[in-house]
Backbone as a ProteinNet text record, in pm:
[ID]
protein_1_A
[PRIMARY]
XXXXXXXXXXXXXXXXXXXXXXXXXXXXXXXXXXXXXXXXXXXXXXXXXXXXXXXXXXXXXXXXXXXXXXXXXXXXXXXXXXXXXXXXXXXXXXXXXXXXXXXXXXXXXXXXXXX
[TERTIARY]
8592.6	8537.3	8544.1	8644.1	8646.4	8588.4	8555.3	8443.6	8325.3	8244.4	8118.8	8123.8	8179.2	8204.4	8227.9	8294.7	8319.2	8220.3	8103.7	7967.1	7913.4	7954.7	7851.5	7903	8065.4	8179.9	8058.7	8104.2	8078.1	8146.3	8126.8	8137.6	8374.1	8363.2	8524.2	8569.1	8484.1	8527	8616.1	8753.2	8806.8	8825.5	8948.5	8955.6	9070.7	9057.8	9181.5	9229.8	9362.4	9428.4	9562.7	9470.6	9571.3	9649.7	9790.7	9899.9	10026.4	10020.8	10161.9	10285.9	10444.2	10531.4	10528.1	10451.9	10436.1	10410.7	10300.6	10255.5	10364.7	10510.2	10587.4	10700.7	10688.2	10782.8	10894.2	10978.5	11111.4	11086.9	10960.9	10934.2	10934	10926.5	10906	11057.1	11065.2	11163.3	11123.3	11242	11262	11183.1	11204.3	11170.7	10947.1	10916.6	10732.6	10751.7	10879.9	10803	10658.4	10735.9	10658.9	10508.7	10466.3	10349.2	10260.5	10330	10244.9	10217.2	10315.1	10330.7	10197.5	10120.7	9978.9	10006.6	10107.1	10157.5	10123.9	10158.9	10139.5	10038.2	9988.6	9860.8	9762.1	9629	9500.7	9496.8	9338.7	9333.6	9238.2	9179.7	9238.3	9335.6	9454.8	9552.1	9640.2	9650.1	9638.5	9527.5	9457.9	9325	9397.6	9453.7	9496	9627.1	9684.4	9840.8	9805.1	9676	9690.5	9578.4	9492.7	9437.2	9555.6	9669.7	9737.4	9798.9	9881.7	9913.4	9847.8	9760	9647.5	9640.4	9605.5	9621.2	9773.8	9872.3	10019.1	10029.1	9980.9	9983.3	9876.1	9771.5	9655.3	9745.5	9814	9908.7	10060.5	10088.7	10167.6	10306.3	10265	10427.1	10443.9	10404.7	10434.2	10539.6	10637.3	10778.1	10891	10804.6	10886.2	10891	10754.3	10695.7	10758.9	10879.4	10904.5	10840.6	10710.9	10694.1	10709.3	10710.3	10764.6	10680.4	10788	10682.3	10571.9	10593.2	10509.1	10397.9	10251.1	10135.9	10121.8	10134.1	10102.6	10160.7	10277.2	10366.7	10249.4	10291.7	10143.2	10021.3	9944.2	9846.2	9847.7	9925.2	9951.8	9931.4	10100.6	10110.5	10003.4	9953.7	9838.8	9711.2	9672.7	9607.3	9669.6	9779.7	9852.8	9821.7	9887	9869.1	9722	9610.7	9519.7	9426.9	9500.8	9452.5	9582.9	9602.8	9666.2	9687	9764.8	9821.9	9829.6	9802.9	9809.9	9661.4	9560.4	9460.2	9405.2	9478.5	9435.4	9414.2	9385.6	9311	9222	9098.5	9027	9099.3	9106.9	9193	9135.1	8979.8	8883	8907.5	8974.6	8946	9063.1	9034.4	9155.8	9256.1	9295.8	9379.9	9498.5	9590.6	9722.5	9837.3	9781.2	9864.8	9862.9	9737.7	9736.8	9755	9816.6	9907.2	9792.1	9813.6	9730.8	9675.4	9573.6	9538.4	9360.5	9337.9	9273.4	9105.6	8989.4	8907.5	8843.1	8824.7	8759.6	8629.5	8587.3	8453.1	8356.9	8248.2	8134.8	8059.4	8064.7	8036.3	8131.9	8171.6	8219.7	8360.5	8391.1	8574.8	8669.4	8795.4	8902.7	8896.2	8962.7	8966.3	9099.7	9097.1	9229.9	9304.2	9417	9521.5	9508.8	9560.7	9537.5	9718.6	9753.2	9912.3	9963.7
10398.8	10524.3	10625.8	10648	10755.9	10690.7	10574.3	10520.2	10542.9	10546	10588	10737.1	10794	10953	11032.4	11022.1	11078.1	11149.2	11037.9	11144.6	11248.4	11248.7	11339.8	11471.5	11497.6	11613.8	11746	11798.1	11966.4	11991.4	12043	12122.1	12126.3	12181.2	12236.1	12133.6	12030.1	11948.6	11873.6	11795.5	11753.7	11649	11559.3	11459.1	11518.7	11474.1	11537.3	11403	11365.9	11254.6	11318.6	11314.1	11365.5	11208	11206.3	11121.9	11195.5	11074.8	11148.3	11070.8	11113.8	11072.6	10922.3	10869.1	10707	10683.5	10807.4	10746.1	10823	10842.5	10867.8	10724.4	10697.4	10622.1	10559.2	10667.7	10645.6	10562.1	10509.3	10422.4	10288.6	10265.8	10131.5	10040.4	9961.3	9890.9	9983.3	9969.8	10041	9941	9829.7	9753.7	9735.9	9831.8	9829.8	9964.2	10026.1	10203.2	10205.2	10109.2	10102.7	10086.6	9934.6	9950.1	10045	10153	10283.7	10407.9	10397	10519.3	10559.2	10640.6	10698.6	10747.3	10787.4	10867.5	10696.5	10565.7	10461.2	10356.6	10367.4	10277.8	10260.3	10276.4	10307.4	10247.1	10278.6	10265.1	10130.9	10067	9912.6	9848.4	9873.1	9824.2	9830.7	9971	9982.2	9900	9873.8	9747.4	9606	9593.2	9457.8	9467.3	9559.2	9546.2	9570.6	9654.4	9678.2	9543.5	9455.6	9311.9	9220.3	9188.8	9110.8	9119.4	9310.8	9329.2	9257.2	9274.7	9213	9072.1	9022.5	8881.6	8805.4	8898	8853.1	8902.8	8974.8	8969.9	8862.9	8881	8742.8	8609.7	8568	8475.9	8454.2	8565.6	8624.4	8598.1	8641.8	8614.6	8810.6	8852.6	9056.5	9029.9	9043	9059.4	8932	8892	8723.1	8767.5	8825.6	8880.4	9012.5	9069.4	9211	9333.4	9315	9442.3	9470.6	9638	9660.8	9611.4	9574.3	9533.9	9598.5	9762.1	9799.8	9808.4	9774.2	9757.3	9930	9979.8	10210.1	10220.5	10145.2	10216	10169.7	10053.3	10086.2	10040.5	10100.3	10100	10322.3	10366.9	10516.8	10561.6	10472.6	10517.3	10486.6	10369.9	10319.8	10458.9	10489	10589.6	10717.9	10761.9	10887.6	10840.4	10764.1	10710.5	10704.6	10666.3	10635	10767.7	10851.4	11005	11115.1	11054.7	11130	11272.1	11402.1	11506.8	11547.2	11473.7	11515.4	11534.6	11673.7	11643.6	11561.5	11491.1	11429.1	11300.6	11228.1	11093.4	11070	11056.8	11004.4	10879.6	10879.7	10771.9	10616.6	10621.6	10540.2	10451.2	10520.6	10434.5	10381.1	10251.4	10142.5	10165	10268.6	10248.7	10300.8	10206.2	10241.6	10307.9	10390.1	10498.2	10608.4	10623.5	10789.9	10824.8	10971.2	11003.7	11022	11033.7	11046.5	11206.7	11162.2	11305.8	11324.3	11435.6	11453.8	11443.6	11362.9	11361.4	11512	11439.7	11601.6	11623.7	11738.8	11865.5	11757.1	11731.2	11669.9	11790.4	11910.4	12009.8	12128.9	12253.2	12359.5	12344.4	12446.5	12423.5	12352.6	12459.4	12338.9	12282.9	12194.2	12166	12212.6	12200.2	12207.6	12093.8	12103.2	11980.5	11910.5	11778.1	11745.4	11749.7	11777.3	11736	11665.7
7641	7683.1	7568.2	7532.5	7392.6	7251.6	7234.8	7135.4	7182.7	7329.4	7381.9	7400.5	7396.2	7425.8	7330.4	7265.2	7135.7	7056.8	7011	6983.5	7021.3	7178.6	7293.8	7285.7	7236.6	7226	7180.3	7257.2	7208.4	7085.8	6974.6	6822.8	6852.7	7018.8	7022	7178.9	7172	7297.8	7262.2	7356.9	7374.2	7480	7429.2	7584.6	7649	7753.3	7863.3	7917.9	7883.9	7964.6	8096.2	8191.5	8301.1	8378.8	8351.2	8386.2	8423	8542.1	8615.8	8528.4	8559.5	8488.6	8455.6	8537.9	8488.7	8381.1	8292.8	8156.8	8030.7	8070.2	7955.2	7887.2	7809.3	7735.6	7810.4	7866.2	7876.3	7984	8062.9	8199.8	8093.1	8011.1	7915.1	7906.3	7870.3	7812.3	7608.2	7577.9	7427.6	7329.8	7380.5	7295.9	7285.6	7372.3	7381.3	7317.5	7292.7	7248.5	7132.4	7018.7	6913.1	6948.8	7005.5	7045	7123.9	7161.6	7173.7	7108.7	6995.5	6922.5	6865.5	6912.1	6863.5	6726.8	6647.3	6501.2	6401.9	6478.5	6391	6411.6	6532.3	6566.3	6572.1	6579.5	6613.1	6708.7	6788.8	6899.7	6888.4	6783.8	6778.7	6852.3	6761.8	6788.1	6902.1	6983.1	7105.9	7190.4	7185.9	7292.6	7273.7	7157.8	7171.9	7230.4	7267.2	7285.6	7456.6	7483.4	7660.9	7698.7	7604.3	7634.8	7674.1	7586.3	7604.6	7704	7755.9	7861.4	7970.3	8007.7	8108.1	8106.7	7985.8	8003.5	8075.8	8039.2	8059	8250	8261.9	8430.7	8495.1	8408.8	8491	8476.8	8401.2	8403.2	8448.5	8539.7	8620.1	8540.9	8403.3	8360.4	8281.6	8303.4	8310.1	8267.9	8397.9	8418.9	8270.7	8283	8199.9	8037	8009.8	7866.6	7852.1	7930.4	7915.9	7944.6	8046.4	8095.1	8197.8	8217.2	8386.1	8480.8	8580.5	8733.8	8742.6	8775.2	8855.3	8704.4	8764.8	8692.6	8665.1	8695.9	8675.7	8573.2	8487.7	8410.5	8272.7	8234.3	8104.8	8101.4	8201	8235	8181.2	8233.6	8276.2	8071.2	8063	7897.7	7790.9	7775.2	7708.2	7723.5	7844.8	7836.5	7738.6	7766.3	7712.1	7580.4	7539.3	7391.9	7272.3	7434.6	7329	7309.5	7351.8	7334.6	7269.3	7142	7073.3	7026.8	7011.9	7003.1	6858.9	6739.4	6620.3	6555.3	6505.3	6414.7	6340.9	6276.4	6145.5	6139.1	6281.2	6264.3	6421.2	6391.9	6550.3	6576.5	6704.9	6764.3	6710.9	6742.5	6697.3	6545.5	6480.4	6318.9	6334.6	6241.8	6240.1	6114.1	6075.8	5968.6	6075.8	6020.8	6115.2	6045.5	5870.4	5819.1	5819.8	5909.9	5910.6	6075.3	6080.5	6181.9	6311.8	6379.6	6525	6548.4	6632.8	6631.5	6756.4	6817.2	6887.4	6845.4	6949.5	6896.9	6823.1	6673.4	6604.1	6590.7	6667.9	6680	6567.8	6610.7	6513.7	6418.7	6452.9	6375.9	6380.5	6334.6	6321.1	6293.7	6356.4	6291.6	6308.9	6387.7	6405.2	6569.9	6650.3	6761.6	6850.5	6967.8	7020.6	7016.6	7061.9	7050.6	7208.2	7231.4	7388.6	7375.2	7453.8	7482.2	7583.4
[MASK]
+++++++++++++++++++++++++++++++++++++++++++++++++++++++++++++++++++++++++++++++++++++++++++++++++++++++++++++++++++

């Protein structure tokens, strides 16, 4: 959705990811934090980490592979994530060294932040 949408943004448009406490971190096992960190991933790399998710419940081993039962928890975060809070990278591009950041205005100035 934010690779088909993204173009369409108003000059100062933004995405809005509305999630209830399900989509914060601390619902994870520690050991998935990394694979969400929007500051180190692209949103590449996020699709393959919430594909596999999916594949690992269609094969009913979720729970076995280390993720939480309930299906809301990263399903919730993956969203939060793939709508990042830092300027300086569209979620969209695959370099996974530059820091995260909100889709940016196709023309004029600066944008708002999503938080």
């Amino acid at each position: 959705m934010i690779r088909a949408f993204a173009p369409l943004l108003a000059p100062d448009g933004m995405f809005l990811v509305v999630a209830s406490d399900f989509g914060t971190l601390r619902n994870l096992p520690s050991s998935r934090h990394e694979r969400f960190d929007a500051d180190r991933i692209s949103l590449d790399e996020l699709d393959s980490v919430m594909t596999a998710y999916a594949e690992s419940v269609r094969r009913g081993r979720a729970a076995a592979d280390g993720w939480p039962e309930h299906i809301n928890i990263p399903s919730k975060v993956g969203q939060v994530a793939a709508a990042p809070s830092r300027p300086s990278r569209p979620p969209w591009t695959s370099s996974s060294s530059q820091s995260g950041g909100p889709i940016p205005p196709t023309t004029g100035s600066s944008s708002s932040t999503v938080g």
